[in-house]
C-alpha positions as CSV (number, residue, x, y, z in Angstrom):
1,X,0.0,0.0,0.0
2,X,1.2,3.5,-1.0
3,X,2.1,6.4,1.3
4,X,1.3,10.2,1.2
5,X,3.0,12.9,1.4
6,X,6.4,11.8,1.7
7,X,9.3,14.8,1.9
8,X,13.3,14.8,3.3
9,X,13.4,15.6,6.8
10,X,14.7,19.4,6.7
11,X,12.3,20.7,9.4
12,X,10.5,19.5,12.3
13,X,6.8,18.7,11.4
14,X,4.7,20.9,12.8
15,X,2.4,18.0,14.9
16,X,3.1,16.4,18.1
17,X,6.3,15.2,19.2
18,X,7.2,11.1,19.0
19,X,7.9,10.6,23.6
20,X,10.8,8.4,22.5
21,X,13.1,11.0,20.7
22,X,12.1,13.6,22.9
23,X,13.9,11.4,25.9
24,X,17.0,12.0,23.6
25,X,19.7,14.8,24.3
26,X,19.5,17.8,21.7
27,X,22.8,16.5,19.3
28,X,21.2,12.8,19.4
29,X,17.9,14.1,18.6
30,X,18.8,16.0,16.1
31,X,21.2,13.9,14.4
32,X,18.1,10.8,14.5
33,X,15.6,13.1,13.1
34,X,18.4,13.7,9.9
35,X,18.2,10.3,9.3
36,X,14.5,9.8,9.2
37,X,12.0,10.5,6.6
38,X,8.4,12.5,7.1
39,X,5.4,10.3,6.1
40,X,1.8,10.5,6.3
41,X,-0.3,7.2,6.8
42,X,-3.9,6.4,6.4
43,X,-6.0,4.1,7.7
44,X,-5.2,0.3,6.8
45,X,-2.0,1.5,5.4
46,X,0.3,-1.8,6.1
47,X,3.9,-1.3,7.6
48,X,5.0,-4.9,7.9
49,X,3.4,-7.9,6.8
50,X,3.5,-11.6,8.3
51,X,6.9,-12.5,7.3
52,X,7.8,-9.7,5.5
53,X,11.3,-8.3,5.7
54,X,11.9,-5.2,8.4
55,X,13.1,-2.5,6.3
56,X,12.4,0.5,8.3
57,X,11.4,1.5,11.9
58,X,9.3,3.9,12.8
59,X,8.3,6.9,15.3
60,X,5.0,8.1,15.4
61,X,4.4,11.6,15.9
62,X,0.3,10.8,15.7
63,X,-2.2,8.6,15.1
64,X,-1.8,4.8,16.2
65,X,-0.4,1.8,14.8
66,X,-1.5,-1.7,15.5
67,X,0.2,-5.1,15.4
68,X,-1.8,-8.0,14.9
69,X,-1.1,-11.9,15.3
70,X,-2.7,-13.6,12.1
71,X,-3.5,-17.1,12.9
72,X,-3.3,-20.6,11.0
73,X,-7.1,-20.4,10.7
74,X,-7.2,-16.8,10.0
75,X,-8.4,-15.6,13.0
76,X,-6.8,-12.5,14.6
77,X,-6.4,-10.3,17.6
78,X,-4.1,-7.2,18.1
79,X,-1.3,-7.9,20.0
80,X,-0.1,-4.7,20.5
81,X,-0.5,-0.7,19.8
82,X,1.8,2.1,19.4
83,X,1.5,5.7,19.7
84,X,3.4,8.9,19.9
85,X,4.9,6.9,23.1
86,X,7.3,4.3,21.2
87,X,8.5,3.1,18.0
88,X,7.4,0.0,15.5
89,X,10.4,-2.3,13.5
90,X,12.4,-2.3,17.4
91,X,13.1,-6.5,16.8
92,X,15.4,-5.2,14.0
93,X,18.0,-3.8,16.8
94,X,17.8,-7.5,18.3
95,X,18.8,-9.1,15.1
96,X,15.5,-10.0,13.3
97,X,15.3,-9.7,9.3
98,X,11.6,-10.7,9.3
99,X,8.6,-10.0,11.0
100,X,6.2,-12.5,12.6
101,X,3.1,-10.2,12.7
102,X,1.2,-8.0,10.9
103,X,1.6,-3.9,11.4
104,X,-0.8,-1.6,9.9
105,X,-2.1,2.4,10.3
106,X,-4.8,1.7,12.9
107,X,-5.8,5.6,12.9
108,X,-4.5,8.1,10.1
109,X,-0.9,8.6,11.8
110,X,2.3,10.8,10.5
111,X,5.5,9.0,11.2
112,X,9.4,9.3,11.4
113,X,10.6,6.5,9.0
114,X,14.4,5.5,9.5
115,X,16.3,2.8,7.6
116,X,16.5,-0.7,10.1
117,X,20.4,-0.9,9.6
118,X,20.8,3.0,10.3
119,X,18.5,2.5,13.2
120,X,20.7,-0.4,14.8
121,X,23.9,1.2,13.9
122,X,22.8,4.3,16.0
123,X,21.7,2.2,18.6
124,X,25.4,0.6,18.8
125,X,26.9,3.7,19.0
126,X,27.9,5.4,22.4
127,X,25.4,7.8,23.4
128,X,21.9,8.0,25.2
129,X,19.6,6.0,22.4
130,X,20.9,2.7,23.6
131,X,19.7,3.5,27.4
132,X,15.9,4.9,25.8
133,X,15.8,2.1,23.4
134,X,16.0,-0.7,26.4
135,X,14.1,1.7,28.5
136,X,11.4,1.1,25.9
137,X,12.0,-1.8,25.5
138,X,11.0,-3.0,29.2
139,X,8.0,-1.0,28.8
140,X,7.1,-2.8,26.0
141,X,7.7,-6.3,28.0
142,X,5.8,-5.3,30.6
143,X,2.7,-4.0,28.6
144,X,2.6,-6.9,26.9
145,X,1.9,-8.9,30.1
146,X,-0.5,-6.4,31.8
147,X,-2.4,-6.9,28.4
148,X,-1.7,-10.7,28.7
149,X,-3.4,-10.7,32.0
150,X,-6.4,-8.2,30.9
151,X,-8.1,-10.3,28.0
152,X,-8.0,-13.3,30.4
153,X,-9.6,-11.9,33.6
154,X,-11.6,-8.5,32.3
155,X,-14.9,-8.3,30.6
156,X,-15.4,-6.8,26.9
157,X,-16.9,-3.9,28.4
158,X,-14.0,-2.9,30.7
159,X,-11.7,-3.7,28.2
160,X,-13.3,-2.0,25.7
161,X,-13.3,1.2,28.0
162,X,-9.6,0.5,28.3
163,X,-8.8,0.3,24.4
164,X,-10.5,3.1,23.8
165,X,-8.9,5.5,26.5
166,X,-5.3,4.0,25.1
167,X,-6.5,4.8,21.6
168,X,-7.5,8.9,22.3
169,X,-4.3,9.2,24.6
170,X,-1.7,8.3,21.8
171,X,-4.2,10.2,19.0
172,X,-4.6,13.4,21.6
173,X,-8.0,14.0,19.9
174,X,-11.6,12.8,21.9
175,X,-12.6,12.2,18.1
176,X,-11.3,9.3,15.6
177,X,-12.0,7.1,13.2
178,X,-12.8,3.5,14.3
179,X,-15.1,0.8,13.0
180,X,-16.4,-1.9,15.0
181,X,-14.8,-4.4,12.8
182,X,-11.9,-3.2,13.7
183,X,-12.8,-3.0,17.3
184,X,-13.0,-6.4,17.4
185,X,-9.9,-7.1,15.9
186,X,-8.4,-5.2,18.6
187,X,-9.9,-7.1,21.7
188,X,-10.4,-10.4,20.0
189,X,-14.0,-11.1,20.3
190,X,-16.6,-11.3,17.8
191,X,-18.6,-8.0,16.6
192,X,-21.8,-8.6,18.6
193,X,-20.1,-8.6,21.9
194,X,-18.2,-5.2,20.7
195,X,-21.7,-4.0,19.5
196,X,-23.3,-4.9,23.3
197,X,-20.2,-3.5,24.9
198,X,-20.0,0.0,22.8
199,X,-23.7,0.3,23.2
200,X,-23.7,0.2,26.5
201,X,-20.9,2.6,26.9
202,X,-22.7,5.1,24.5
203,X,-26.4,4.5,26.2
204,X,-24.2,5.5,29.6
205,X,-22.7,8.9,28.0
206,X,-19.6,8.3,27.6
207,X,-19.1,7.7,24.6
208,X,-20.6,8.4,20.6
209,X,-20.6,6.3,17.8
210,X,-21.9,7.0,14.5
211,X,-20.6,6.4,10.7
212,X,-17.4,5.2,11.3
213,X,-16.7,7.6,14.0
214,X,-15.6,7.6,17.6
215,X,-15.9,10.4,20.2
216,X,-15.0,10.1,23.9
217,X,-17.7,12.6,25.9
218,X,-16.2,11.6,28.9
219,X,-13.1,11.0,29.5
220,X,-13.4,11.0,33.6
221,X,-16.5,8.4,33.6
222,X,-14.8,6.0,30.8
223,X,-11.8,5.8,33.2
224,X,-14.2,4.5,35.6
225,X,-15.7,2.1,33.6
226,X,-12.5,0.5,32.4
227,X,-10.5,-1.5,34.4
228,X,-7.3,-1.0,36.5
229,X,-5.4,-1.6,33.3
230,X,-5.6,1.5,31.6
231,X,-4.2,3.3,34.8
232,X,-1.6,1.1,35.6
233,X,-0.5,1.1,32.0
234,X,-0.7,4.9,31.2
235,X,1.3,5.6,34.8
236,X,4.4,3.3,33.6
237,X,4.0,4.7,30.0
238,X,4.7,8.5,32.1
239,X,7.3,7.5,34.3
240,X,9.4,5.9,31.2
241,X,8.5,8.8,28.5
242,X,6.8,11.7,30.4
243,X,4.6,13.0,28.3
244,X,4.1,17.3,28.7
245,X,0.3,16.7,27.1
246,X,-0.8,14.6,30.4
């Protein structure tokens, strides 16, 4: 799939800042964000497909990119999601050449896009990008098993709360695009128990749905709906990248 809006990196986009390069000293900043190239991505927009070659990493600066685990028998769930907090393509700094999931624009996103062999040359070299990279790296770990432990003891409704909270933190808008389809992708249930779970959301207030769009009304309320997850995750995400827009 095609990108938009492609252009050399000889100014700092004008959206918000990707939490990972911002942990970075100014000269290591500066000399990542030479290396890196200014794309726009839509939704569905594939980055890596299921054993597919990792050609690139990449930053977000918006939006929200999803990795999904593609069964034998077709069936998938999302395995993991990444905002203006982190980076996608990290396994090629730990040696893989090929990636075992599927990555795709979740919501329209514009992204920092490095070479994978620049990436984990910079990496090796002395400097502060080796301690943010394994910094992130932990976080990443650790996600990953508070999200382990979430689908197997939370209802759909909680963690539909929870997904939905993660998803308007990384995009920093209370409006997105966001299908139920894809919903359900995301938490790994069938539509119907997405459709029960949103409507009862929406019938509470807290959120609207309507043609393909989401809006969070409130924001206070849907944290009380979800479960401890989204808290717990959201305060380790802070303490490793702080993040000046809360």
């Amino acid at each position: 799939m095609s990108y938009s809006n492609h252009s050399p990196r000889n100014q700092i986009p004008s959206s918000g800042e990707n939490r990972l390069l911002a942990a970075l000293p100014a000269d290591e900043y500066l000399r990542m964000l030479n290396r890196t190239v200014l794309l726009s991505l839509q939704s569905r927009d594939v980055l890596y497909r299921t054993g597919g070659a990792v050609e690139h990493v990449y930053f977000p600066r918006s939006g929200l990119i999803s990795t999904v685990l593609v069964m034998l028998d077709g069936r998938a769930v999302e395995v993991g999601a990444v905002g203006r907090e982190g980076m996608t393509g990290i396994s090629a700094y730990l040696g893989a050449d090929s990636c075992h999931d599927q990555v795709f624009c979740q919501v329209s996103a514009e992204v920092l896009q490095m070479p994978a062999s620049v990436f984990a040359a910079e990496v090796r070299r002395s400097g502060q990008l080796q301690n943010v990279v394994s910094r992130y790296i932990r976080l990443v770990i650790d996600t990953g098993a508070r999200l382990a432990a979430c689908n197997c003891l939370h209802s759909v409704e909680e963690r539909c709360a929870r997904w939905l909270l993660m998803c308007r933190d990384s995009v920093v808008t209370d409006e997105f695009s966001l299908t139920q389809e894809y919903l359900a992708l995301m938490l790994g249930v069938h539509r119907p128990s997405v459709t029960v779970a949103a409507g009862a959301l929406q019938h509470a207030g807290l959120i609207s749905y309507r043609h393909g769009r989401m809006t969070v009304l409130d924001r206070e309320r849907l944290e009380e709906a979800s479960c401890e997850c989204y808290r717990a995750i959201k305060d380790e995400s802070n303490r490793a990248f702080p993040d000046p827009q809360g």
